[in-house]
Backbone as JSON Lines, residues from 0, in Angstrom:
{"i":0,"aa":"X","n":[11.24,12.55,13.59],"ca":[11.01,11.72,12.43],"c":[9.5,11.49,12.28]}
{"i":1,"aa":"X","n":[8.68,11.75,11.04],"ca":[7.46,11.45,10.71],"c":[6.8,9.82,10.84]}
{"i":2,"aa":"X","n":[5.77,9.85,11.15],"ca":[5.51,8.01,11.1],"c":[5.81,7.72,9.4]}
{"i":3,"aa":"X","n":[6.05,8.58,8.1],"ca":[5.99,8.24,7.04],"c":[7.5,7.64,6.54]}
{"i":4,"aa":"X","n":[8.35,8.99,7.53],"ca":[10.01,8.24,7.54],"c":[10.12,6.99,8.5]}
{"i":5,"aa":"X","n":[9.88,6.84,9.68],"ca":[9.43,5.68,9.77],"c":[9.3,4.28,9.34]}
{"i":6,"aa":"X","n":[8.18,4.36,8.49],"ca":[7.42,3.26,8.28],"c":[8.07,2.73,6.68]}
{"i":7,"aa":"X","n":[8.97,4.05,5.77],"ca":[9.7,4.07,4.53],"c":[11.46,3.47,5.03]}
{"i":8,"aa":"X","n":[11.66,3.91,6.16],"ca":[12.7,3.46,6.39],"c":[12.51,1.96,6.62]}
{"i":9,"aa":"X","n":[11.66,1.28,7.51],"ca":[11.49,-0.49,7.59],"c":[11.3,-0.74,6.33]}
{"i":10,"aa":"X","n":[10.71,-0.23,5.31],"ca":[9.93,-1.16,4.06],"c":[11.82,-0.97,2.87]}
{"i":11,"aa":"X","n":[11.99,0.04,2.92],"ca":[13.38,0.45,1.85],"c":[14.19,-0.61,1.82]}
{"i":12,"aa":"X","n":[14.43,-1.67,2.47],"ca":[15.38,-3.1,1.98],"c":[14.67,-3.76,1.49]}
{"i":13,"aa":"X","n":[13.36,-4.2,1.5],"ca":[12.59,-4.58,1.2],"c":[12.12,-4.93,-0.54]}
{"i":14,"aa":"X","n":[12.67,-5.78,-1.35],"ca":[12.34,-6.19,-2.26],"c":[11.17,-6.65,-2.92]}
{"i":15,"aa":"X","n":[10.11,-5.9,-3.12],"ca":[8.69,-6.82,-3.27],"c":[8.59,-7.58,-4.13]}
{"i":16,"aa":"X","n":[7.91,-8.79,-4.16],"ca":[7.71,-9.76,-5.11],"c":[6.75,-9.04,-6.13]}
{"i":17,"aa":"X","n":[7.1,-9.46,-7.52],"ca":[6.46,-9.05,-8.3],"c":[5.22,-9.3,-8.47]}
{"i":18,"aa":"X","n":[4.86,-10.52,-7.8],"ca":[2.92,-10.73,-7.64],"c":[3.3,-11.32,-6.54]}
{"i":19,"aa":"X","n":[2.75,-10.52,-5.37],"ca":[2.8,-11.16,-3.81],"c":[2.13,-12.54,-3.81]}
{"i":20,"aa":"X","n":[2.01,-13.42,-2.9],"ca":[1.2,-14.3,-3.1],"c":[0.83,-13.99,-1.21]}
{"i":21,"aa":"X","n":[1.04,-13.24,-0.45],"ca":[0.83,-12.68,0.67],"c":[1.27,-11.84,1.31]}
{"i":22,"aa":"X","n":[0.55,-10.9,1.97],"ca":[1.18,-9.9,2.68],"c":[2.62,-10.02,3.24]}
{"i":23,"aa":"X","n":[3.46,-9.23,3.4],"ca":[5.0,-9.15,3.81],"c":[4.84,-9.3,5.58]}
{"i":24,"aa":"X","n":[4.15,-8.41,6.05],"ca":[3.73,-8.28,7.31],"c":[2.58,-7.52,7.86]}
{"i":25,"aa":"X","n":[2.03,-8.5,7.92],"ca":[0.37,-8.09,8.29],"c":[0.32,-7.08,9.87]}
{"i":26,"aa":"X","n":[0.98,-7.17,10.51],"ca":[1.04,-5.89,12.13],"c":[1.87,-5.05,11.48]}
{"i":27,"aa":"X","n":[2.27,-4.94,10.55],"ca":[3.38,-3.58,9.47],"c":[1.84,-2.41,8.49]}
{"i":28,"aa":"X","n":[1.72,-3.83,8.17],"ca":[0.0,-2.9,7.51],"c":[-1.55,-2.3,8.41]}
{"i":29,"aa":"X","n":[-1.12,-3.72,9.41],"ca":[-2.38,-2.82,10.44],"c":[-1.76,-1.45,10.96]}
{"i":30,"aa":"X","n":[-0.3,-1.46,11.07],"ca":[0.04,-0.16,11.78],"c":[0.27,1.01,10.66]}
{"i":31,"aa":"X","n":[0.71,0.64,9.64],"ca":[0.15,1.87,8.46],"c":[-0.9,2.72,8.31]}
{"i":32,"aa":"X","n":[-1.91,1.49,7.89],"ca":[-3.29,1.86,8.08],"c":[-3.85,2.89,8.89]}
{"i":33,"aa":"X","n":[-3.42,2.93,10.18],"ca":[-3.64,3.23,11.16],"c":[-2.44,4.62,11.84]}
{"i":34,"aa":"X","n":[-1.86,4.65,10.73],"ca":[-0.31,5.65,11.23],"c":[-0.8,7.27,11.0]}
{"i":35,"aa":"X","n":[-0.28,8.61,11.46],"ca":[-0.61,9.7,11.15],"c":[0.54,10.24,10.66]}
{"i":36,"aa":"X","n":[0.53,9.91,9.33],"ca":[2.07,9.9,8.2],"c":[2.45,11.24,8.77]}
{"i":37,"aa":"X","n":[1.86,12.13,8.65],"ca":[2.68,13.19,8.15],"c":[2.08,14.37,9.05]}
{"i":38,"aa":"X","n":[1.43,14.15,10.69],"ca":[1.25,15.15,11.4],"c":[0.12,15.88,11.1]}
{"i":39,"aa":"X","n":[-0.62,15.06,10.94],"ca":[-2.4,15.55,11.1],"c":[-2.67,15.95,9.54]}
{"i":40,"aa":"X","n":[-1.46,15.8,8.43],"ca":[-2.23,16.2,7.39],"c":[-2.87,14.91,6.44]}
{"i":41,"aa":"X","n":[-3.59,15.85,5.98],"ca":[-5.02,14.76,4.97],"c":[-4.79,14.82,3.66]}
{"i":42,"aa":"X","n":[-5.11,14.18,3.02],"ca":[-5.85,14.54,1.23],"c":[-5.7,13.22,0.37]}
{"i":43,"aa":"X","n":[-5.38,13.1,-0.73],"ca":[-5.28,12.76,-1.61],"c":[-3.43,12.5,-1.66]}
{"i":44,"aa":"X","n":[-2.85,13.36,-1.41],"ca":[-1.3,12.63,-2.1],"c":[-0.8,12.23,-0.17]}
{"i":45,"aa":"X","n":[-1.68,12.23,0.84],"ca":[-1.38,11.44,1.74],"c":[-1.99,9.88,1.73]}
{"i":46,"aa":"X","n":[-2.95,9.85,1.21],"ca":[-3.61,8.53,0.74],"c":[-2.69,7.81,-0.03]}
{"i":47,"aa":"X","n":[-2.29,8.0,-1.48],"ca":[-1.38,7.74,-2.01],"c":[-0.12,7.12,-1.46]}
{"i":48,"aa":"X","n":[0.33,8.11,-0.84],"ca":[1.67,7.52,0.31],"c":[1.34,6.63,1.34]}
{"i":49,"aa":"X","n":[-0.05,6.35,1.61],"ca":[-0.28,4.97,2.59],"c":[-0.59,4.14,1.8]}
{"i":50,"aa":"X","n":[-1.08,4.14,0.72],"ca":[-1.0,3.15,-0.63],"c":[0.12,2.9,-0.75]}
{"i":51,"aa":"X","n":[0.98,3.58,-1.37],"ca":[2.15,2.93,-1.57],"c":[3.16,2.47,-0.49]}
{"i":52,"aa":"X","n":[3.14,2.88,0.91],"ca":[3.63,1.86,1.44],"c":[3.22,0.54,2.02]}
{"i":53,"aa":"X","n":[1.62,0.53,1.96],"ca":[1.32,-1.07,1.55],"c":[1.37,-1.64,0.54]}
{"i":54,"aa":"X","n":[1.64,-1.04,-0.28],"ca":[1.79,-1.89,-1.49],"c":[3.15,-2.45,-1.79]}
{"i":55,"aa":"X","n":[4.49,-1.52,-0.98],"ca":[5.51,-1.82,-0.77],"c":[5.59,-3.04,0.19]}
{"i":56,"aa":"X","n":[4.51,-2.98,1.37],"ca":[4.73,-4.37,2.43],"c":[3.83,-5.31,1.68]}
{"i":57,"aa":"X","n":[3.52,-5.55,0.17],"ca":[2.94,-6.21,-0.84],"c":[1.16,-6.84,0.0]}
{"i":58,"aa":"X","n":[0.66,-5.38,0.32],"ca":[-0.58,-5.43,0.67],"c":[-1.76,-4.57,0.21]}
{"i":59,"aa":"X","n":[-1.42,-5.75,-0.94],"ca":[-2.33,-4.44,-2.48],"c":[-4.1,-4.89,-1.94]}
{"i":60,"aa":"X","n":[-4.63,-5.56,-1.17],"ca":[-6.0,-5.15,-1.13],"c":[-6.18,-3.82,-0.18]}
{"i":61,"aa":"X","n":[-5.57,-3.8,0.89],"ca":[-5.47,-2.6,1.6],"c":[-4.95,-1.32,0.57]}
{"i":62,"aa":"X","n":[-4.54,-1.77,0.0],"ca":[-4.14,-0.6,-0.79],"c":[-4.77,0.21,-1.74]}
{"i":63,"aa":"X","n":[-5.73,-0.86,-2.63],"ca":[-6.79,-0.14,-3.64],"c":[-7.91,0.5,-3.25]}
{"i":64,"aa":"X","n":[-8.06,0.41,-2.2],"ca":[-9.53,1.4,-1.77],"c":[-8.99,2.85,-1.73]}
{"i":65,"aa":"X","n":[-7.36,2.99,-1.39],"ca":[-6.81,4.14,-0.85],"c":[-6.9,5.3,-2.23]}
{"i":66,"aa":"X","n":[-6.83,4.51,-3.67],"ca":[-6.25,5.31,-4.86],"c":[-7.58,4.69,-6.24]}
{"i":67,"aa":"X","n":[-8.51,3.86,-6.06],"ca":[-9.52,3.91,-7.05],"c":[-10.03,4.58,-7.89]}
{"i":68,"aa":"X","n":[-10.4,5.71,-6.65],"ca":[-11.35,6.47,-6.65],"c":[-10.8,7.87,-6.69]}
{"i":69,"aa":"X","n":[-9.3,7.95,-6.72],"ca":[-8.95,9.43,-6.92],"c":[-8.36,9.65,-8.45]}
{"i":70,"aa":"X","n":[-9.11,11.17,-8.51],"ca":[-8.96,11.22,-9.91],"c":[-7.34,11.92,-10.69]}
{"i":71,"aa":"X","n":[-6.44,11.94,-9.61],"ca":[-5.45,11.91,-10.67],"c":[-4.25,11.01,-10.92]}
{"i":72,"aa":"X","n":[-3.18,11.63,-12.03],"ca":[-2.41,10.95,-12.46],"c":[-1.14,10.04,-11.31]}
{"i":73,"aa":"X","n":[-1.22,10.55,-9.77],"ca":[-0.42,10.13,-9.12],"c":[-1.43,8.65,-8.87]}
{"i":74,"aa":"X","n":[-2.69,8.86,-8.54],"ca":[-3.25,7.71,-8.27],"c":[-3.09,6.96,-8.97]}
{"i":75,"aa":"X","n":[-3.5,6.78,-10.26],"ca":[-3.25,6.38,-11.37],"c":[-2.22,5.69,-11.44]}
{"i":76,"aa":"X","n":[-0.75,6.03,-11.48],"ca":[0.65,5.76,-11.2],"c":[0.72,4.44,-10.16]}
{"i":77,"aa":"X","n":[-0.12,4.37,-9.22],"ca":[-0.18,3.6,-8.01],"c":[-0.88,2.84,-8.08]}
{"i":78,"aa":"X","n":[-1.86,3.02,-9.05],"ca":[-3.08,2.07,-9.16],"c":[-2.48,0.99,-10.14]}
{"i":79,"aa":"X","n":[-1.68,1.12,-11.34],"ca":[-1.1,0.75,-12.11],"c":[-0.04,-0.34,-11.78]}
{"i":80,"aa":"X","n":[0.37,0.3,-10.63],"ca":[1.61,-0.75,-10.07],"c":[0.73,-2.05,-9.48]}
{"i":81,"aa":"X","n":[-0.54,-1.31,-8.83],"ca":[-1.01,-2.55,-8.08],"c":[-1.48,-3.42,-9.11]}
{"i":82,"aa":"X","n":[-2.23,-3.37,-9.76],"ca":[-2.77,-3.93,-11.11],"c":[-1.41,-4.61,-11.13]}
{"i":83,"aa":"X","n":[-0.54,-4.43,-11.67],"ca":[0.71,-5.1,-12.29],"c":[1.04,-6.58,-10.8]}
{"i":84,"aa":"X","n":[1.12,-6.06,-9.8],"ca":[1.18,-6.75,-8.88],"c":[0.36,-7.56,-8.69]}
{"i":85,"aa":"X","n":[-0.92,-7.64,-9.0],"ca":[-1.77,-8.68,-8.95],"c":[-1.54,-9.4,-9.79]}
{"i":86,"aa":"X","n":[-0.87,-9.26,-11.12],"ca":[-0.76,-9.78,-12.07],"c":[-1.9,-9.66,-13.26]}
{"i":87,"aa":"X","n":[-2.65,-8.33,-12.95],"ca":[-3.59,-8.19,-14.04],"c":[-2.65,-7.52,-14.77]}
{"i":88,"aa":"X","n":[-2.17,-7.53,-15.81],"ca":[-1.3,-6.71,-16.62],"c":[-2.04,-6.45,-17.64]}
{"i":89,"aa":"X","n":[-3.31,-6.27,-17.96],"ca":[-4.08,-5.78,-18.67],"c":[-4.89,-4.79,-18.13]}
{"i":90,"aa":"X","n":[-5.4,-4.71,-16.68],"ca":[-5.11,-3.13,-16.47],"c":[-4.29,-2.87,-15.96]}
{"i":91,"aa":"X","n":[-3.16,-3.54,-15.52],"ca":[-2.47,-2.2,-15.45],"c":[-1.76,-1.32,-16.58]}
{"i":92,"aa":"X","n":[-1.71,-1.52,-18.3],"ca":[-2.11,-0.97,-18.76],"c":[-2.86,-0.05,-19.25]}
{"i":93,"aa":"X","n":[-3.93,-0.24,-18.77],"ca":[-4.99,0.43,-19.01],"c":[-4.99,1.68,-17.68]}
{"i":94,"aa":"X","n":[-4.65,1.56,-16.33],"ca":[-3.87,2.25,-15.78],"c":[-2.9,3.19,-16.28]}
{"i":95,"aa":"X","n":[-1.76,2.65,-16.97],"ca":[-0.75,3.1,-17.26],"c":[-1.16,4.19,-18.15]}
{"i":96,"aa":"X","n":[-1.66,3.76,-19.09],"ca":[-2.53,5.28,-19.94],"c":[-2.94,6.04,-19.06]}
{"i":97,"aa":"X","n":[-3.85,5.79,-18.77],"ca":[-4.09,7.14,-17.45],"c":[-3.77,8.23,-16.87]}
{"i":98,"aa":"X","n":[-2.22,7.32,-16.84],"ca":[-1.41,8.08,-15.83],"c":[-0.74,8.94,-17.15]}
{"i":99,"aa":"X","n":[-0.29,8.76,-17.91],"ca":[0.4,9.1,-19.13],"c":[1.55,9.28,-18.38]}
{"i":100,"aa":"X","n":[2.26,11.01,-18.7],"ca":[3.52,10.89,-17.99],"c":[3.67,11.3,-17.2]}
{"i":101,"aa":"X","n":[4.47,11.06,-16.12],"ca":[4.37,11.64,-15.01],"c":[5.77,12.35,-14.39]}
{"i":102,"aa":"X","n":[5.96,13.36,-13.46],"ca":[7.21,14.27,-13.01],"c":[8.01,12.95,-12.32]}
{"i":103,"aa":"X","n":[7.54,12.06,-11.66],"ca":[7.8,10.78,-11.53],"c":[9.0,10.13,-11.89]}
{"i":104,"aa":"X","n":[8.68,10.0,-12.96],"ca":[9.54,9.34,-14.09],"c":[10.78,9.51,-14.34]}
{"i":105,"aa":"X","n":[11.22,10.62,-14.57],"ca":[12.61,11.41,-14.56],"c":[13.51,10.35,-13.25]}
{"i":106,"aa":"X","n":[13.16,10.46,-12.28],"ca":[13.89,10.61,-10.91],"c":[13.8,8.67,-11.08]}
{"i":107,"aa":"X","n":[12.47,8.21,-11.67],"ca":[13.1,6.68,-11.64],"c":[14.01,6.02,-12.2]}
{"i":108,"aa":"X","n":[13.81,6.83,-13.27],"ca":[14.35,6.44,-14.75],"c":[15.97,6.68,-14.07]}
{"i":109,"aa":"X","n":[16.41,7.58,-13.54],"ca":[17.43,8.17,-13.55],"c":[18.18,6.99,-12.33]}
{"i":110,"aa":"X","n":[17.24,6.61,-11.38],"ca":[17.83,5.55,-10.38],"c":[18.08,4.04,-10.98]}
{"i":111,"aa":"X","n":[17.17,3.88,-11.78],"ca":[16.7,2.34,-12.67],"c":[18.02,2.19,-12.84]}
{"i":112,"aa":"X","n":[18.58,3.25,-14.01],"ca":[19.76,3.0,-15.32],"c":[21.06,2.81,-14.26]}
{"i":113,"aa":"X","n":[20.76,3.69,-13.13],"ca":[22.38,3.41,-11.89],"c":[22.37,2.65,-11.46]}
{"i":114,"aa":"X","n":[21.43,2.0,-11.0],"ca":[21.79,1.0,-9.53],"c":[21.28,-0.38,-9.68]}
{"i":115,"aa":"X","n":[20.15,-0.84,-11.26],"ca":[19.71,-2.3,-11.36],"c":[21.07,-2.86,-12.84]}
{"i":116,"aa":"X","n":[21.28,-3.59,-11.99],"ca":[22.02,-4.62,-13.26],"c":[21.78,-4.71,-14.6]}
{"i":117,"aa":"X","n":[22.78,-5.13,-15.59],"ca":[22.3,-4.7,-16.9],"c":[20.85,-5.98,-17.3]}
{"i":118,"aa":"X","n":[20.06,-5.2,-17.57],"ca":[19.32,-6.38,-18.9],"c":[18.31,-5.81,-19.97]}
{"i":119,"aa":"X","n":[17.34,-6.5,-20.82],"ca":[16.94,-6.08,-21.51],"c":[16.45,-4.75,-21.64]}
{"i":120,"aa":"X","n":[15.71,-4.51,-20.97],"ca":[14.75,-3.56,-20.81],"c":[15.6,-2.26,-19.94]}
{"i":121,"aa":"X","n":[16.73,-2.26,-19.65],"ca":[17.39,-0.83,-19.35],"c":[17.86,-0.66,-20.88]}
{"i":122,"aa":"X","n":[18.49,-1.18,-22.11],"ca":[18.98,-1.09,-22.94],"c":[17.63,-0.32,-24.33]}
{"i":123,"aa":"X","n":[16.25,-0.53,-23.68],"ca":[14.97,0.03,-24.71],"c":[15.23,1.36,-23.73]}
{"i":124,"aa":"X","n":[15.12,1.81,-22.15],"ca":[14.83,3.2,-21.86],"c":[16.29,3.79,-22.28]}
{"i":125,"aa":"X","n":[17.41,3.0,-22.15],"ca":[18.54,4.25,-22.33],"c":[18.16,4.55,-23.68]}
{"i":126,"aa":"X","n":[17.72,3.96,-25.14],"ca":[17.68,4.53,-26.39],"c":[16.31,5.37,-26.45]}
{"i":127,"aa":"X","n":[14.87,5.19,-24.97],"ca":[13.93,5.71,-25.27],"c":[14.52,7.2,-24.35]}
{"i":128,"aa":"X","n":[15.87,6.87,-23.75],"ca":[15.58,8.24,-22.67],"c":[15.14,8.66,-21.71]}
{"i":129,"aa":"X","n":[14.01,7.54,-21.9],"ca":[12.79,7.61,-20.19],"c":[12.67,6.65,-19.88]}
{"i":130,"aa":"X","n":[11.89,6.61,-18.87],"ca":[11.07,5.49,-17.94],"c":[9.96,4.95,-18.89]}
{"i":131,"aa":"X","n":[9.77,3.72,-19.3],"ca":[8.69,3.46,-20.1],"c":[8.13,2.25,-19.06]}
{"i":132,"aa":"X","n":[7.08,2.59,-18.39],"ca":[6.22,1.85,-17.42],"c":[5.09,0.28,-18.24]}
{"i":133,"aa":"X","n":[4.76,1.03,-19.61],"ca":[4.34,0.15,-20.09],"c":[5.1,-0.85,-20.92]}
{"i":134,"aa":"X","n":[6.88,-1.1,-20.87],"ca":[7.34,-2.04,-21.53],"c":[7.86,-2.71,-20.4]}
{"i":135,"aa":"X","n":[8.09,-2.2,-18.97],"ca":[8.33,-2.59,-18.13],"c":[7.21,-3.49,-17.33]}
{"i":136,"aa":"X","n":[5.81,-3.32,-17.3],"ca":[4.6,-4.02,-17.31],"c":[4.54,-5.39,-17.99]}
{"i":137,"aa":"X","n":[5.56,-5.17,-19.09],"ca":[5.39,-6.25,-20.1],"c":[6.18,-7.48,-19.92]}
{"i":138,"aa":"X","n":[7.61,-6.39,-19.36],"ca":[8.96,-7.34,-18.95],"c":[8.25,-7.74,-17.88]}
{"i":139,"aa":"X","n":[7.42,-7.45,-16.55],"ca":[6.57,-8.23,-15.53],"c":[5.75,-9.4,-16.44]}
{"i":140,"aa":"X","n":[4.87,-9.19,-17.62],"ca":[4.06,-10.29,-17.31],"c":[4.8,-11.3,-18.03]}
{"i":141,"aa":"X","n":[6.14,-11.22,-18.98],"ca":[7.06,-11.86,-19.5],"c":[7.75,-12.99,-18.32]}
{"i":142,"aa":"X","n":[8.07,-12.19,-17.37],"ca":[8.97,-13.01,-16.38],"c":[7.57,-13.89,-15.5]}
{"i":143,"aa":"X","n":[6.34,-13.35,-15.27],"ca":[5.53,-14.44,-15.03],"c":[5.33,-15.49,-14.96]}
{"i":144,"aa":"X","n":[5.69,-15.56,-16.74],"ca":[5.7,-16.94,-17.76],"c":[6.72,-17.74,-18.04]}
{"i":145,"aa":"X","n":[8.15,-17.1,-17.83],"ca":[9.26,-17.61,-18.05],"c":[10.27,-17.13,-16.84]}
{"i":146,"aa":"X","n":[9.89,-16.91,-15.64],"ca":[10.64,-16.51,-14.73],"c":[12.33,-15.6,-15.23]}
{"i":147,"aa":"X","n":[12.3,-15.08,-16.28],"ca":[13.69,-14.24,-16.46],"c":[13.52,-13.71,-16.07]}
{"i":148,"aa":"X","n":[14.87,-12.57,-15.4],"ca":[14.99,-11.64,-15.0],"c":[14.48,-10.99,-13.73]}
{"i":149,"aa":"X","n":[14.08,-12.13,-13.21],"ca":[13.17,-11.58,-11.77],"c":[13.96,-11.3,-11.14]}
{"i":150,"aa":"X","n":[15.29,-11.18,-11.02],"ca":[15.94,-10.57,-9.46],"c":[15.81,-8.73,-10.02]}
{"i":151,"aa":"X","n":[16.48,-8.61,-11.29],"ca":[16.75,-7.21,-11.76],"c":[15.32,-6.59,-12.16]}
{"i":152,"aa":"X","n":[14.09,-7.55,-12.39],"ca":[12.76,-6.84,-12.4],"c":[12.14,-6.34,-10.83]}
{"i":153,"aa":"X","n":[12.36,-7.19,-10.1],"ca":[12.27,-6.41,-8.61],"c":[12.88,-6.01,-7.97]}
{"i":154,"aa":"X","n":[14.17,-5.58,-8.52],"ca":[14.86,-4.6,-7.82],"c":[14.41,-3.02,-8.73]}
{"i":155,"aa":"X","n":[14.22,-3.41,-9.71],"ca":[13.52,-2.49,-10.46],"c":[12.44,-1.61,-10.3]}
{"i":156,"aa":"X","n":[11.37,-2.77,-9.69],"ca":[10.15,-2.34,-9.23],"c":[10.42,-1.58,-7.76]}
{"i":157,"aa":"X","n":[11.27,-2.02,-6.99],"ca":[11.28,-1.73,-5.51],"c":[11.98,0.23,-5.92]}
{"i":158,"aa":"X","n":[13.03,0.45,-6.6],"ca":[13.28,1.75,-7.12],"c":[11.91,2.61,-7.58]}
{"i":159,"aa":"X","n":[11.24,1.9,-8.6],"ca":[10.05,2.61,-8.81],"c":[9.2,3.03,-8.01]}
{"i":160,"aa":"X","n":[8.88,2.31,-7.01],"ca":[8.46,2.23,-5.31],"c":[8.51,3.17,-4.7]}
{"i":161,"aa":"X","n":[9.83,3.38,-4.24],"ca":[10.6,4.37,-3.79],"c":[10.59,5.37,-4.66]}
{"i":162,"aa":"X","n":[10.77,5.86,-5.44],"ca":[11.01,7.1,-6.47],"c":[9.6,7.29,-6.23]}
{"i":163,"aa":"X","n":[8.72,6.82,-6.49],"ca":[7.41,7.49,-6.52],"c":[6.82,7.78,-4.78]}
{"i":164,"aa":"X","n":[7.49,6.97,-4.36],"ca":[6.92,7.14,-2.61],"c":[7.76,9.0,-2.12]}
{"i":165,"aa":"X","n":[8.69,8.68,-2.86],"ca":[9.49,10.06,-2.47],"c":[9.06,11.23,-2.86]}
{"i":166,"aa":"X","n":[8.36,11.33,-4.49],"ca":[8.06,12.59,-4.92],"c":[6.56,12.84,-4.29]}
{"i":167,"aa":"X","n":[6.02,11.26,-4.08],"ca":[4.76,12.11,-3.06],"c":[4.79,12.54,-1.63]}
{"i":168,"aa":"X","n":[6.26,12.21,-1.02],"ca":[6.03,12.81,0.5],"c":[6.43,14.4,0.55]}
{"i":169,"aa":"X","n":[7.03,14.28,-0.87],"ca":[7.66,15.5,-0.78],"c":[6.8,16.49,-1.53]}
{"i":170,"aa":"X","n":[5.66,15.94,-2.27],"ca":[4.28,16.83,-2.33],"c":[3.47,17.05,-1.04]}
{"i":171,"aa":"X","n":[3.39,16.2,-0.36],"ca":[2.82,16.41,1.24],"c":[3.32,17.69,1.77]}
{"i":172,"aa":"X","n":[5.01,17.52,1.8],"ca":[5.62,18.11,2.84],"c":[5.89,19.57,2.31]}
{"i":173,"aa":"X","n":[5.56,19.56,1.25],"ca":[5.51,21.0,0.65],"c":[4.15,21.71,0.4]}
{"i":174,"aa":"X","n":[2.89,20.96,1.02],"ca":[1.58,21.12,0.96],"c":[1.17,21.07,-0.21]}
{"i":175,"aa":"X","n":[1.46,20.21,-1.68],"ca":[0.94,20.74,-2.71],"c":[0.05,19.26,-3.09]}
């Protein structure tokens, strides 16, 4: 087993709050940080995948140094979530463009509509078809203000999590 299955298997019950107000487990992130995901390999969509599983143990400062500064759309994707998690929902918009669309999407979209409870915002992607990240950004800074829907918005988010943590290990593990 990889330290990346691992460290995805502890975080996968794991529900993140939609704006942490503190790390989940701070010796979970020092040992991330510090983990060799995927057997000595490097780059860019291994960065990513240690981003996103701190950002899954809702340890988005450790997390933004990992994806700032890289220039594509997976970063982007990750950078977006964190933004949203801080509760800047104005970039993470501005993120979200960025990223435009992503191979991503399909595989969330497709988990979202099965497995989160009915509410608003599954009823806009089943008529849009897709994953729409930026109305879902919105349903975040909505429930902010009026706490709706927060159990089915972070179970929401925690799928998105996962769906995107998956298509990047499996860019790792296929060297691409």
């Amino acid at each position: 087993m990889s330290d990346f299955h691992f460290y995805f298997s502890r975080l996968e019950l794991h529900a993140p709050e939609l704006v942490p107000s503190r790390v989940a487990d701070p010796n979970l992130s020092r040992d991330i940080s510090q983990a060799d995901l995927f057997g000595a390999k490097s780059g860019a969509m291994v960065d990513c995948c240690r981003a996103g599983l701190l950002l899954w143990n809702d340890d988005l400062t450790a997390a933004h140094p990992l994806v700032q500064d890289l220039p594509d759309t997976t970063a982007a994707f990750w950078h977006a979530i964190l933004h949203r998690r801080e509760g800047d929902y104005g970039n993470g918009r501005y993120w979200w463009n960025r990223t435009g669309s992503h191979p991503a999407f399909e595989p969330i979209f497709d988990s979202v509509l099965h497995r989160v409870p009915e509410f608003s915002l599954l009823d806009e992607m089943r008529a849009a078809g897709r994953w729409l990240p930026l109305e879902f950004n919105a349903a975040c800074e909505q429930c902010a203000r009026d706490g709706k829907h927060d159990a089915e918005l972070r179970a929401t988010q925690r799928l998105e999590m996962r769906g995107l943590l998956e298509w990047c290990a499996a860019r790792v593990r296929a060297n691409r």
